[in-house]
PDB file with one MODEL, atoms N, CA, C and O in Angstrom:
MODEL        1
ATOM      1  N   UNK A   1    -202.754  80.963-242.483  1.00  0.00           N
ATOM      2  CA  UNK A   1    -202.584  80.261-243.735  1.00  0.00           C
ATOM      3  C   UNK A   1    -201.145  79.846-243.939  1.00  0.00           C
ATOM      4  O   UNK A   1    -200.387  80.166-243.023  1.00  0.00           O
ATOM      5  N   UNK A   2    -200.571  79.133-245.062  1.00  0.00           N
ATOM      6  CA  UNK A   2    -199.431  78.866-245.237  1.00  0.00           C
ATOM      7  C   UNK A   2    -199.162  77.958-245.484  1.00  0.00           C
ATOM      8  O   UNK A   2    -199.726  77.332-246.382  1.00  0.00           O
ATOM      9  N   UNK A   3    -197.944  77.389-244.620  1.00  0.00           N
ATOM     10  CA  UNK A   3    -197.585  76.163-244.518  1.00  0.00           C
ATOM     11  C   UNK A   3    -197.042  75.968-243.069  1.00  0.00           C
ATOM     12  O   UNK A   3    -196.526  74.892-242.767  1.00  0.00           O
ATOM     13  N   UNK A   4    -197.153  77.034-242.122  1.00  0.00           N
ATOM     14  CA  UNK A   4    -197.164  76.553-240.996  1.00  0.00           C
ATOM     15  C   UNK A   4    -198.265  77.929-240.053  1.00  0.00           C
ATOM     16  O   UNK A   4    -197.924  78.949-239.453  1.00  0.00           O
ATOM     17  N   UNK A   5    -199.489  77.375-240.290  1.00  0.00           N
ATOM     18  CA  UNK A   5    -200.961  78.223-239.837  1.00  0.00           C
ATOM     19  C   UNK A   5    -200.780  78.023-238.211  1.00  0.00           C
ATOM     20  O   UNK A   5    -201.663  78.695-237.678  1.00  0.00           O
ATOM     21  N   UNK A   6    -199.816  77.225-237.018  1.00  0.00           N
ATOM     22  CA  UNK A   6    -200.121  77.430-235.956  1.00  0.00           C
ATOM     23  C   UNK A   6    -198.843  78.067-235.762  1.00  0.00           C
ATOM     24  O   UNK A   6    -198.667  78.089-234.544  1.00  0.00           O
ATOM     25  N   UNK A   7    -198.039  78.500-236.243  1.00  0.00           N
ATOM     26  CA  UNK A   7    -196.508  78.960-236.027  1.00  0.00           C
ATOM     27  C   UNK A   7    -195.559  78.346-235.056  1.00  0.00           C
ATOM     28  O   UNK A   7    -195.156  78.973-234.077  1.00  0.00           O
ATOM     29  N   UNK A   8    -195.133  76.894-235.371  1.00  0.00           N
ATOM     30  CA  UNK A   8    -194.804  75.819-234.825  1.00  0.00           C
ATOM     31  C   UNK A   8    -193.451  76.202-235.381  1.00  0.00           C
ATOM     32  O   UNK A   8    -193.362  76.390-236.595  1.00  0.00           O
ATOM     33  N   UNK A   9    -192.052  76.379-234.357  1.00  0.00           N
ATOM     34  CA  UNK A   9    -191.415  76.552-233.853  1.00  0.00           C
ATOM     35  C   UNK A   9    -190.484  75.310-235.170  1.00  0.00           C
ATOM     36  O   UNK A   9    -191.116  74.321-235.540  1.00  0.00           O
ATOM     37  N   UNK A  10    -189.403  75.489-235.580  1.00  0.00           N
ATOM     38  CA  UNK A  10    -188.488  74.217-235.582  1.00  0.00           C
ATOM     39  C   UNK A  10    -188.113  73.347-235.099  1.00  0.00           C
ATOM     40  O   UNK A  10    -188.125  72.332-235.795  1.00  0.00           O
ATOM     41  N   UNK A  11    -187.572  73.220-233.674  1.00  0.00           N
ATOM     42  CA  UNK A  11    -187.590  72.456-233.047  1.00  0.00           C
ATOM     43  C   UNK A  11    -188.612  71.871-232.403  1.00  0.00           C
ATOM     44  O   UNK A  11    -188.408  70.862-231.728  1.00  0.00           O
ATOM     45  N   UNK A  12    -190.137  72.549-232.550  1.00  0.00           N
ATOM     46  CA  UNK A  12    -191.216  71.641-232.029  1.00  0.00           C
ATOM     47  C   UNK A  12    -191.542  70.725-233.400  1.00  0.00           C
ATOM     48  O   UNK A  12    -192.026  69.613-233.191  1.00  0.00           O
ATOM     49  N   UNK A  13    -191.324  71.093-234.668  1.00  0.00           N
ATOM     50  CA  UNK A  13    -191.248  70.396-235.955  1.00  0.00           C
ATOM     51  C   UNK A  13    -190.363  69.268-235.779  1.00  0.00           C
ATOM     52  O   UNK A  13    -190.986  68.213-235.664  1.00  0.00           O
ATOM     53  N   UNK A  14    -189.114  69.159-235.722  1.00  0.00           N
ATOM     54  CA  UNK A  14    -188.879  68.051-234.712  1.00  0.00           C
ATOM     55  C   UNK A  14    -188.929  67.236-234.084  1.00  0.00           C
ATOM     56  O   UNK A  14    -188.698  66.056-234.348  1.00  0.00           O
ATOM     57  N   UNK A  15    -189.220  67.675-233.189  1.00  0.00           N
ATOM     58  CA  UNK A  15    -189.502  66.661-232.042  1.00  0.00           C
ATOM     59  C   UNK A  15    -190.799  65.991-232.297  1.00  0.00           C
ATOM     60  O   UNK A  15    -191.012  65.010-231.585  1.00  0.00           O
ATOM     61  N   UNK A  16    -191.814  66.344-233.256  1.00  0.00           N
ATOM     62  CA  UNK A  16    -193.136  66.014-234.055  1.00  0.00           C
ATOM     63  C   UNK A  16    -192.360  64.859-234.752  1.00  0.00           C
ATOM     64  O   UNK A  16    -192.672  63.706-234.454  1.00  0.00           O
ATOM     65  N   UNK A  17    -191.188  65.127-235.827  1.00  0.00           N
ATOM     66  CA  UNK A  17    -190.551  64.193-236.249  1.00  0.00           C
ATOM     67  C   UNK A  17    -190.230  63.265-236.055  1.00  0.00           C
ATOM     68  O   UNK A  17    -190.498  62.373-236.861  1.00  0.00           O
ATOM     69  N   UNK A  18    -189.475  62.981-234.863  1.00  0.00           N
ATOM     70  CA  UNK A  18    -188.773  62.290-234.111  1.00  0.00           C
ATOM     71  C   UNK A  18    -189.957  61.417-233.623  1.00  0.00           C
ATOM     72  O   UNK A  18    -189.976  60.191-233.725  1.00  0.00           O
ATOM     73  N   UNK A  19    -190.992  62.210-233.056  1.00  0.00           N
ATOM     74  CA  UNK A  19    -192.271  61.097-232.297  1.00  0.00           C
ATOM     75  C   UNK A  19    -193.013  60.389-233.369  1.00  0.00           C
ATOM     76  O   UNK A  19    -193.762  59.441-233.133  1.00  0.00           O
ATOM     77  N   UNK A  20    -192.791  60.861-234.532  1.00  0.00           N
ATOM     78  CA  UNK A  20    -193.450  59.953-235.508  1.00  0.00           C
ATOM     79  C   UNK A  20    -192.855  58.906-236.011  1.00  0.00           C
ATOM     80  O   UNK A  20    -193.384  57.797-236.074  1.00  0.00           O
ATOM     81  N   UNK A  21    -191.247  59.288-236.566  1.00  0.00           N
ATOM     82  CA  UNK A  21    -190.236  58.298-236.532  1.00  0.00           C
ATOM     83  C   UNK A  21    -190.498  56.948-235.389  1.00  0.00           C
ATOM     84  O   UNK A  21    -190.604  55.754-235.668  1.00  0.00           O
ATOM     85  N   UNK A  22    -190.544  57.454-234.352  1.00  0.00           N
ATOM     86  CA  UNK A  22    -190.582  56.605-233.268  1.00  0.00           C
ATOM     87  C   UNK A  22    -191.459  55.370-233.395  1.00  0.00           C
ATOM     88  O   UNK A  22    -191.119  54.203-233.591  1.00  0.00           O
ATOM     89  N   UNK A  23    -192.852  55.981-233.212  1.00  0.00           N
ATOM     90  CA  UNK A  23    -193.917  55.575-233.731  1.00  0.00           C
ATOM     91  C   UNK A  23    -194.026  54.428-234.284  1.00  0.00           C
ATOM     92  O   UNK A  23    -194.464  53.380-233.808  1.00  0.00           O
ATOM     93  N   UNK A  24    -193.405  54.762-235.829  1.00  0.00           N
ATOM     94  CA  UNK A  24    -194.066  53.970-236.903  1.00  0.00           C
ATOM     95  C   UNK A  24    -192.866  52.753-237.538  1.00  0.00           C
ATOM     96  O   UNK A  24    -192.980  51.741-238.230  1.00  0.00           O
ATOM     97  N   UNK A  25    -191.440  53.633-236.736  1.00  0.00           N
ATOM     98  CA  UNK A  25    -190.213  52.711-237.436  1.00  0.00           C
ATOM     99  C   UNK A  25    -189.425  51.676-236.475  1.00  0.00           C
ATOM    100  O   UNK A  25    -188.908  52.437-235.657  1.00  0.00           O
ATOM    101  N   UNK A  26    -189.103  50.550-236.175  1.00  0.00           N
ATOM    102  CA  UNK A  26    -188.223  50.657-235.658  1.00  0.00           C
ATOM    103  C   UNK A  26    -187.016  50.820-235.483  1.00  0.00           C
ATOM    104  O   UNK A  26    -186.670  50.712-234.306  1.00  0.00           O
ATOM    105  N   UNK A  27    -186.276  51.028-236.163  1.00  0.00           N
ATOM    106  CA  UNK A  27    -184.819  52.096-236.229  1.00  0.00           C
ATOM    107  C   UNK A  27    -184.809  52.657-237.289  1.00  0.00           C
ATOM    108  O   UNK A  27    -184.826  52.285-238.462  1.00  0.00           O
ATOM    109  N   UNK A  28    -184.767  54.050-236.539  1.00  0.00           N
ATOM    110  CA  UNK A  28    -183.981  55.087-237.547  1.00  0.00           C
ATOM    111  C   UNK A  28    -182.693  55.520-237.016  1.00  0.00           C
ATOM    112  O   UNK A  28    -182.518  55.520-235.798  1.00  0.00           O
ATOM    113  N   UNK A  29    -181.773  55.889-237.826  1.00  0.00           N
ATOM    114  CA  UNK A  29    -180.641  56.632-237.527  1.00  0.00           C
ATOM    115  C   UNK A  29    -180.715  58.462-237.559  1.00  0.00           C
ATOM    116  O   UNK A  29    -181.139  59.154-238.484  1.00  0.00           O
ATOM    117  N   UNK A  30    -180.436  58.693-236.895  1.00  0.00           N
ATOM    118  CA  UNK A  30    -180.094  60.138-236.750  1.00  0.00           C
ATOM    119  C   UNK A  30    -178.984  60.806-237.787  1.00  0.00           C
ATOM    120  O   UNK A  30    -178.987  61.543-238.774  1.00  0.00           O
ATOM    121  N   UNK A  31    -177.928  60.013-236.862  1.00  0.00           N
ATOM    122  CA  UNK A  31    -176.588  60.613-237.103  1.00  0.00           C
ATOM    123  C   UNK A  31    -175.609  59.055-237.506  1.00  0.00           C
ATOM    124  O   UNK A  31    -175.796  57.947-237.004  1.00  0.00           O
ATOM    125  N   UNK A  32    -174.712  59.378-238.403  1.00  0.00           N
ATOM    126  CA  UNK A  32    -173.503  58.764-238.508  1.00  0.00           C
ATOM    127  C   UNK A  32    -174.424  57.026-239.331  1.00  0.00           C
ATOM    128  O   UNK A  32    -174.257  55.915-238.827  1.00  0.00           O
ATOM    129  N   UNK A  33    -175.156  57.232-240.379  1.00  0.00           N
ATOM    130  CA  UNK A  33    -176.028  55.667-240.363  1.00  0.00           C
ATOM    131  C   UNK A  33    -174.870  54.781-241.236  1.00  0.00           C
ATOM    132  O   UNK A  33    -175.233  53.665-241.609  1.00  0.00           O
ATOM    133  N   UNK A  34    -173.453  55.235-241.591  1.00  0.00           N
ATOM    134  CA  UNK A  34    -172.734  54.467-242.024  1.00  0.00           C
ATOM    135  C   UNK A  34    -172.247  53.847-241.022  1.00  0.00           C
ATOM    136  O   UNK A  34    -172.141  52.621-241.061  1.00  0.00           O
ATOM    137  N   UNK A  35    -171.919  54.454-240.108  1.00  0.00           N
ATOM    138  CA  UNK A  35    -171.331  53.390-238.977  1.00  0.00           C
ATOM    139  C   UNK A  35    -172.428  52.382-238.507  1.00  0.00           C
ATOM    140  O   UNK A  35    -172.468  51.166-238.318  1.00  0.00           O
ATOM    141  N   UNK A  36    -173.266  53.386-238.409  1.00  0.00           N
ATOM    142  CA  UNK A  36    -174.663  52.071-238.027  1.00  0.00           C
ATOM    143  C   UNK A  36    -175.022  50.995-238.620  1.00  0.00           C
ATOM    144  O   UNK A  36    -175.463  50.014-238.021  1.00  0.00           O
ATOM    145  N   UNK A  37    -174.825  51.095-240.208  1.00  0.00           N
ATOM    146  CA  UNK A  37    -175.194  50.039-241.123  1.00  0.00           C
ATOM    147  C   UNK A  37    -174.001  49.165-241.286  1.00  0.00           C
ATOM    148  O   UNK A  37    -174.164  48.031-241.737  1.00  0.00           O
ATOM    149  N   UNK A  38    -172.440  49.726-240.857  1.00  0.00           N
ATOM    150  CA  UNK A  38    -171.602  48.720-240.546  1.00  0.00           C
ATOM    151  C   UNK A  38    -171.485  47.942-239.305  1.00  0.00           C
ATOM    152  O   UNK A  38    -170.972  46.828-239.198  1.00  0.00           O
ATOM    153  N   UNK A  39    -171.932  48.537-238.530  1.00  0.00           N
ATOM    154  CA  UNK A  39    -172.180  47.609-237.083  1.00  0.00           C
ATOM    155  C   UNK A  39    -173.147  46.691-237.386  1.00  0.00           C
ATOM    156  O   UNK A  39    -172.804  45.545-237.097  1.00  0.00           O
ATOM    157  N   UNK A  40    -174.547  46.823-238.007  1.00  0.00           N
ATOM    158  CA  UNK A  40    -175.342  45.676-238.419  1.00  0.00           C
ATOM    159  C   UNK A  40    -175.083  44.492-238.802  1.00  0.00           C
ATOM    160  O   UNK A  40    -175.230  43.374-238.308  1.00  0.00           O
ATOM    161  N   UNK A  41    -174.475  45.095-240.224  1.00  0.00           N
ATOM    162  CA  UNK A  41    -173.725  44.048-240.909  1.00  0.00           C
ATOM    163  C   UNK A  41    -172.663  43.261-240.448  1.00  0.00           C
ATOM    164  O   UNK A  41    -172.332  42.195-240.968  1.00  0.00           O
ATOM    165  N   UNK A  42    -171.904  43.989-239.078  1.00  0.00           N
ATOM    166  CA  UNK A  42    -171.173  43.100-238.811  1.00  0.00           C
ATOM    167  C   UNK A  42    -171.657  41.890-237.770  1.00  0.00           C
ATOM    168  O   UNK A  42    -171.257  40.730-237.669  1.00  0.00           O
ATOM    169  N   UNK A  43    -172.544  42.531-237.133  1.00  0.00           N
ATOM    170  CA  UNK A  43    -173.449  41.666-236.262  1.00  0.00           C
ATOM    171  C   UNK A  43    -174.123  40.277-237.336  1.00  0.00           C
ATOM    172  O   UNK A  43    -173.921  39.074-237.171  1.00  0.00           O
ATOM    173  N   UNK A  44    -174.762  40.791-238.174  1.00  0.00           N
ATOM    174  CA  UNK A  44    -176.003  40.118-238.723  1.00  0.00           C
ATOM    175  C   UNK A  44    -174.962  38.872-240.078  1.00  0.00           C
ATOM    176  O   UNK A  44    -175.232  37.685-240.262  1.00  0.00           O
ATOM    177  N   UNK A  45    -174.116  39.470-240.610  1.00  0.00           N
ATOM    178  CA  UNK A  45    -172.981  38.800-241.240  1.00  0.00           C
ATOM    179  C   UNK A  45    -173.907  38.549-242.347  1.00  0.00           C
ATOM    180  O   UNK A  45    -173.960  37.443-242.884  1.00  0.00           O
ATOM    181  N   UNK A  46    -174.703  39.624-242.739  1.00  0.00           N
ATOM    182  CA  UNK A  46    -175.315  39.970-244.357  1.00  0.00           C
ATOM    183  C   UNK A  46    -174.350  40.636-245.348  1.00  0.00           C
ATOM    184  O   UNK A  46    -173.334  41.265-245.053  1.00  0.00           O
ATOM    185  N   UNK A  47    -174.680  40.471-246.173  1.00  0.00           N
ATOM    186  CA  UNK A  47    -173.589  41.433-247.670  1.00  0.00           C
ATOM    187  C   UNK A  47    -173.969  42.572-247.420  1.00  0.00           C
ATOM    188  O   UNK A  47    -174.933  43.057-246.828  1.00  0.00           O
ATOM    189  N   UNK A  48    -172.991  42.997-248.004  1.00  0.00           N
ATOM    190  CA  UNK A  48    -173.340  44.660-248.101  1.00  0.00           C
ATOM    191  C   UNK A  48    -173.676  44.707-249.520  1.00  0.00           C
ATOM    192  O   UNK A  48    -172.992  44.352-250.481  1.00  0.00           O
ATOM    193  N   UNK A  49    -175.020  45.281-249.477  1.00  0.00           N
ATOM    194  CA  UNK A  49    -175.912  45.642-251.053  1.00  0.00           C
ATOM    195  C   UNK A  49    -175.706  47.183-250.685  1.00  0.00           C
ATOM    196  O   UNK A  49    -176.063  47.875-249.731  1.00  0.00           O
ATOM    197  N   UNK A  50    -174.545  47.562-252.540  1.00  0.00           N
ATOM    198  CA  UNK A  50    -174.661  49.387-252.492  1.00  0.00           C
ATOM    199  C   UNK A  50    -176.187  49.605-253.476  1.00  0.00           C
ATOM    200  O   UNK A  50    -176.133  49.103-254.599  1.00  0.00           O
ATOM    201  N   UNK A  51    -177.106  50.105-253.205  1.00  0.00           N
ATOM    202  CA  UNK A  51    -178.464  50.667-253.870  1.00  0.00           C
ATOM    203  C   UNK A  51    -177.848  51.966-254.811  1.00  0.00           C
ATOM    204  O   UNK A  51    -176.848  52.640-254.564  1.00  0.00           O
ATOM    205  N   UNK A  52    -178.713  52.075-255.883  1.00  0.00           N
ATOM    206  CA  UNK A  52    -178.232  52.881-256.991  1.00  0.00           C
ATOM    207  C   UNK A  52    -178.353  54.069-256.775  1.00  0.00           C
ATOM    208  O   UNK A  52    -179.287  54.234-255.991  1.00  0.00           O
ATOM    209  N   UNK A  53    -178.013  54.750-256.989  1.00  0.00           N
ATOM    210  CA  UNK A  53    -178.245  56.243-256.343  1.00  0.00           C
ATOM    211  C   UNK A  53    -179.433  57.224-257.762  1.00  0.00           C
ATOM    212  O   UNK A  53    -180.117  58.240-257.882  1.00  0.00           O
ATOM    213  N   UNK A  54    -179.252  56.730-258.075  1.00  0.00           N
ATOM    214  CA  UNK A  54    -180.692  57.236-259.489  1.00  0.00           C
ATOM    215  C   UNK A  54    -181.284  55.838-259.922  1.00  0.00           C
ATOM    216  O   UNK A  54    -180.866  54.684-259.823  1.00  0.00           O
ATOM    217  N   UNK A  55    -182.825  56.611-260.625  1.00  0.00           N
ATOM    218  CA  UNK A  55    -184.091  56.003-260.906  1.00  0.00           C
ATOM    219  C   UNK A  55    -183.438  55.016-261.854  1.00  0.00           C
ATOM    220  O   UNK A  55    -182.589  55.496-262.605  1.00  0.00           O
ATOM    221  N   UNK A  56    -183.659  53.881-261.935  1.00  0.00           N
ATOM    222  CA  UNK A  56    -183.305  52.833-263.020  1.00  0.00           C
ATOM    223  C   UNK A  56    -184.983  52.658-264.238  1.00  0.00           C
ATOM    224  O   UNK A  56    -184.969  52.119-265.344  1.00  0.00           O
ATOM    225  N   UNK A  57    -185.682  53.015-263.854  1.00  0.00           N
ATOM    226  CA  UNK A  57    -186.709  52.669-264.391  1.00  0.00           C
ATOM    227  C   UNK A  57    -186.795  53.598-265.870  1.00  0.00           C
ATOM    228  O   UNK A  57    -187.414  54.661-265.859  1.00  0.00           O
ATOM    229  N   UNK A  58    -186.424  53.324-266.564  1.00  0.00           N
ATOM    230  CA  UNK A  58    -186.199  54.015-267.804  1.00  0.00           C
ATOM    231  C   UNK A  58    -187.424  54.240-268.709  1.00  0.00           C
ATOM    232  O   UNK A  58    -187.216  55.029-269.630  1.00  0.00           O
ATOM    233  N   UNK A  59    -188.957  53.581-268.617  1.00  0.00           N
ATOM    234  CA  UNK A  59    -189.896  54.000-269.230  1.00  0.00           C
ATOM    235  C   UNK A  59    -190.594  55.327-268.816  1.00  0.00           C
ATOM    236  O   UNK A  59    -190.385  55.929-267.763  1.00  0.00           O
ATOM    237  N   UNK A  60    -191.359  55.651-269.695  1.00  0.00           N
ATOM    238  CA  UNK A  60    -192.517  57.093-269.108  1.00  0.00           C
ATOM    239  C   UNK A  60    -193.457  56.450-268.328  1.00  0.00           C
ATOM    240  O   UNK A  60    -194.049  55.399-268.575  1.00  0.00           O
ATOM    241  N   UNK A  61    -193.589  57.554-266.853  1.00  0.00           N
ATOM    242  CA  UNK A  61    -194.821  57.299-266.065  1.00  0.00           C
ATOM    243  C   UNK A  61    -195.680  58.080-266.289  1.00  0.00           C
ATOM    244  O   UNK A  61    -195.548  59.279-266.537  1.00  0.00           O
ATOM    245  N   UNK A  62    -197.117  57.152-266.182  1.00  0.00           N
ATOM    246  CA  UNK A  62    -197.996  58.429-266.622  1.00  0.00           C
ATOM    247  C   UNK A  62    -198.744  58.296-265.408  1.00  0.00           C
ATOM    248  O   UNK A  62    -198.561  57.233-264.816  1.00  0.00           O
ATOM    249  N   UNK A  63    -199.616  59.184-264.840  1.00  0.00           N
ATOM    250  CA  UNK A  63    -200.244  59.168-263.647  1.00  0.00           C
ATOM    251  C   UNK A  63    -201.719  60.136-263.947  1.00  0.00           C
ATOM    252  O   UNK A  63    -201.932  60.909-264.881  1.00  0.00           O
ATOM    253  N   UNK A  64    -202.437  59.839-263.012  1.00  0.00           N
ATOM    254  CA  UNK A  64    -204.250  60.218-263.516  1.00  0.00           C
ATOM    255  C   UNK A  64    -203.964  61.298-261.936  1.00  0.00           C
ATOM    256  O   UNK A  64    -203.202  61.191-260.975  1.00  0.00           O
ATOM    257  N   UNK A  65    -205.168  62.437-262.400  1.00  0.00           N
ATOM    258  CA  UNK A  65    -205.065  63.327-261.421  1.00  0.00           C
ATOM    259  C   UNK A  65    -205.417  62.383-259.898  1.00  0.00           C
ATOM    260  O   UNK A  65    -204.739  62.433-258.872  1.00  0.00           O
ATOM    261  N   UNK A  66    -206.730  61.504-260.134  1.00  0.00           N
ATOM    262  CA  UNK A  66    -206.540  60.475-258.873  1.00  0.00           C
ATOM    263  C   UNK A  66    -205.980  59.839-258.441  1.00  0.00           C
ATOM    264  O   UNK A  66    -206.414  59.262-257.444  1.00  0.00           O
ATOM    265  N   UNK A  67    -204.849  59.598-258.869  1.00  0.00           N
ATOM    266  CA  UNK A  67    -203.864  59.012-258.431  1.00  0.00           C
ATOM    267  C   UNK A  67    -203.004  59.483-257.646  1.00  0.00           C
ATOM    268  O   UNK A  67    -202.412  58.813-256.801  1.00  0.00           O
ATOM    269  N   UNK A  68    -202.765  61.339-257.957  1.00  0.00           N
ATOM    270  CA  UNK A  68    -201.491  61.879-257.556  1.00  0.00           C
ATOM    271  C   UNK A  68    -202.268  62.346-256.574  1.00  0.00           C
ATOM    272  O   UNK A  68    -201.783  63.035-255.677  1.00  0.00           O
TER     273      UNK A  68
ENDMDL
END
């Protein structure tokens, strides 16, 4: 029972990660994604958009148990 019922290792959690990442994205960053997102940008010669770091959406959400 639990939250890990086959006793899967961390690093096999991981590497599960990583193969799903793989999978489904095509780039992810690991490590260092500021340098990465400045190499893009310097390639691609897009703006740099800073994203807000908190929820802007200022009304109440309401949500139905089917939903969640």
């Amino acid at each position: 029972g639990g939250r890990n019922p086959f006793n899967v290792t961390k690093e096999e959690k991981v590497a599960r990660a990583l193969e799903l990442l793989h999978r489904h994205f095509d780039v992810v960053t690991v490590a260092d994604h500021a340098a990465y997102m400045e190499t893009v940008l310097e390639w691609t010669g897009w703006p740099r958009v800073d994203m807000p770091k908190t929820n802007v959406y200022k009304k109440d959400l309401h949500f139905t148990k089917k939903e969640v």
